[in-house]
N, C-alpha and C positions, 0 to 999 in steps of 0.2 A: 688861420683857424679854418679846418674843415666841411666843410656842408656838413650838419649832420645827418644827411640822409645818403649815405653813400654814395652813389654814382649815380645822383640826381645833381642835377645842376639849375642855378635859377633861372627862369624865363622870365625879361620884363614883362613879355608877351601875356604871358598868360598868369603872370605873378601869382606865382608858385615855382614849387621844385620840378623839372621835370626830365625824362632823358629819352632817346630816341627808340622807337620801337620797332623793333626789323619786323617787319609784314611783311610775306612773301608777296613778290609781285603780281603773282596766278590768286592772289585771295580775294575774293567777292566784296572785302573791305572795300576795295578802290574803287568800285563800279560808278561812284559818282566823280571819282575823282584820277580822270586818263585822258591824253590826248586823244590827238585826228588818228595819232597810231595804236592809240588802245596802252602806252606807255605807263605805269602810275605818274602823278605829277602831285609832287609836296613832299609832308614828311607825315608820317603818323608819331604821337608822342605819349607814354606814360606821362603822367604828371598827379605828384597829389595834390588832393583836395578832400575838407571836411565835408562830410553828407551825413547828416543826422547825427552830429556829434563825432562821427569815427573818421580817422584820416585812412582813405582810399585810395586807390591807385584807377585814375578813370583815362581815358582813350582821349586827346586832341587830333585835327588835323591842322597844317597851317602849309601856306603856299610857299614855302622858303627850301633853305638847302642849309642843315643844319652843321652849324660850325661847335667844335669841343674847345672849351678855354684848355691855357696851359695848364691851370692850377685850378684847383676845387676852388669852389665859389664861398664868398665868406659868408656867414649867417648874423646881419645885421641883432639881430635877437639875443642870440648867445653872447658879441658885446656888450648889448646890454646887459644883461644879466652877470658879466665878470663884472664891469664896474657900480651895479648894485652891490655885488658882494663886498669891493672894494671898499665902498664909501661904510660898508660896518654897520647898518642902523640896530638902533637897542633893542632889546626887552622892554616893555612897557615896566614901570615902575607904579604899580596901582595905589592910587590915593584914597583914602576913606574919609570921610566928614564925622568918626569917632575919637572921642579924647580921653588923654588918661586923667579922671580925675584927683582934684589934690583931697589926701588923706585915702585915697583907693590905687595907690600906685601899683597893689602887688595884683590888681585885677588887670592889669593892663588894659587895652584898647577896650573901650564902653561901647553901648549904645542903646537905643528906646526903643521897644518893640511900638507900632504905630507912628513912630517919627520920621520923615523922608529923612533917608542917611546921602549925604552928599558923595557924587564919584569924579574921579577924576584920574588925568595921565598928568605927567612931571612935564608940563609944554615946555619950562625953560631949557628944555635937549630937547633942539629940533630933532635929533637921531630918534628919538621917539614918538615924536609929535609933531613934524612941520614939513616944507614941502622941498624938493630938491631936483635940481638939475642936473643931468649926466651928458656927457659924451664921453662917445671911444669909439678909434677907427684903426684900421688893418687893410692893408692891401689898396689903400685906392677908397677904401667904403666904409662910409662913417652912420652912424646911429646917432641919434638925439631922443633922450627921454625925460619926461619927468614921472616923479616919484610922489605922489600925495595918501595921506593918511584918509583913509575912508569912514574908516569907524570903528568902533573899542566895541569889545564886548566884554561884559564883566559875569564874571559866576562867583555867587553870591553865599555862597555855602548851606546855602538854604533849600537846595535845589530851583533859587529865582536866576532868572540872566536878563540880564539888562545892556540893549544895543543904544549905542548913543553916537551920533554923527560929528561929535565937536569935543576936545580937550577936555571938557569939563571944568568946575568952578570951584577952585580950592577955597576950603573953609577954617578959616583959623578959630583957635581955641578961644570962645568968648562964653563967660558965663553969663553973660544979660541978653544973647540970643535968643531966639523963642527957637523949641525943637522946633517950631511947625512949620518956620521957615524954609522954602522951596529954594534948590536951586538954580541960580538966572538962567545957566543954562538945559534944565531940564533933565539933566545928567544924573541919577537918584535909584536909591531903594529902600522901599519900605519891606519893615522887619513884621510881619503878623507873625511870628514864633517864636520863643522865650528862648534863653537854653537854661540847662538845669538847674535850678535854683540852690545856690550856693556853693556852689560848683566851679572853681577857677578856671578850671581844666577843658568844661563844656563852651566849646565856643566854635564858630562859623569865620572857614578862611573866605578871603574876596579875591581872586585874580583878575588877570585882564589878559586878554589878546586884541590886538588892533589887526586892520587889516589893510594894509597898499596898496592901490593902484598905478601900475608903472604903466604909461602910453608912451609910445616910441613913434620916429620916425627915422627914413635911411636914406642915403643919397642916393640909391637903388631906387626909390621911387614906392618903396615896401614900406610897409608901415602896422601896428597891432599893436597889442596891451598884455598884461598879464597880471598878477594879483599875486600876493604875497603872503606870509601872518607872520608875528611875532606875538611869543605867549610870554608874559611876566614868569621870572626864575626866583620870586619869593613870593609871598602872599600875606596881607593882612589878615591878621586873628582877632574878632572880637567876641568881646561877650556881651549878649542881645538881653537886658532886665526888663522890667516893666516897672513903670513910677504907679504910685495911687497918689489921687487925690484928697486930702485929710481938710475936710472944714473945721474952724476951731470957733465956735461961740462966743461972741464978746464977754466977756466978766459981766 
């Protein structure tokens, strides 16, 4: 696999890309750097490096005599990232704490406006939800990463989003539950808007996207991270009522 930086090569040295920069010998660059005969001595080098966000092309010197490998240098990185693709991980599959209730099937997915609605991701596919170990090597140079789920964000059709750090806490269908009930892991959203009253049609989708963090290491001595998303490829549909409260008088 290629450097992806063309005819940049990596330097342990200065861990980065970098390639040699012909300086004419008469250039006032060397003034620090010339023998007893006024000779240059070292090498000058491009090399990139990030400065304020942007990768740049900044000036090294180094006291050596630089040698060209036979073969472009591999990019620990770029392994990584084939064997993320590799390994496939999902789409989130977003979970809602809404039930169909019995005798209101054709209303599909319910829920209370003011009741925390419980969220979650399908943890039993780690592919969506768990953490994972990579290698892959080429040439002599190997990479090691792991893969960890950072955090789901859910859009809640309501225009609310809700970031949440953990799987979430799936909620099974119980009717002796109290809506009021929180979930353990804090994973939730509340509905303060109705949709239309009567209306099967009016109702608010929930998606999700999680977000990965892949940190790597290389036998190169390199090492970095990079972040990833996956966004849910369906979405829950609910329809958000409101209960009243009816007091009935004793006979």
């Amino acid at each position: 696999m290629a450097c992806w930086y063309g005819d940049y090569w990596w330097s342990p040295a200065f861990n980065t890309y970098c390639q040699v920069d012909n300086v004419p010998p008469d250039s006032s660059i060397w003034d620090q750097h010339r023998d007893a005969n006024g000779n240059p001595v070292g090498t000058y080098y491009q090399c990139l490096l990030t400065v304020g966000g942007e990768l740049r092309n900044v000036q090294r010197w180094a006291n050596d005599t630089p040698t060209t490998p036979d073969l472009p240098g591999v990019d620990p990185e770029a392994l990584v990232r084939t064997a993320l693709a590799e390994l496939g991980l999902h789409p989130p599959t977003a979970g809602v704490g809404a039930y169909i209730y019995p005798g209101y099937e054709d209303w599909g997915l319910s829920w209370w406006v003011g009741a925390p609605m419980w969220l979650w991701i399908d943890t039993s596919d780690p592919l969506q939800w768990g953490s994972h170990t990579l290698t892959a090597s080429e040439s002599g140079t190997s990479g090691t990463a792991t893969v960890t789920p950072t955090s789901v964000t859910y859009s809640t059709g309501d225009g609310g989003m809700e970031t949440c750090t953990t799987g979430g806490t799936y909620r099974p269908w119980n009717p002796n539950d109290l809506l009021s009930h929180h979930s353990p892991s804090g994973c939730e959203h509340t509905y303060m808007t109705i949709n239309t009253k009567g209306d099967r049609t009016s109702r608010f989708t929930v998606s999700a996207t999680v977000l990965w963090t892949i940190t790597w290491t290389a036998t190169t001595g390199q090492a970095g991270s990079f972040t990833t998303t996956l966004e849910s490829t369906s979405s829950a549909s609910i329809h958000v009522g409101e209960l009243h409260v009816v007091t009935i008088p004793n006979p």
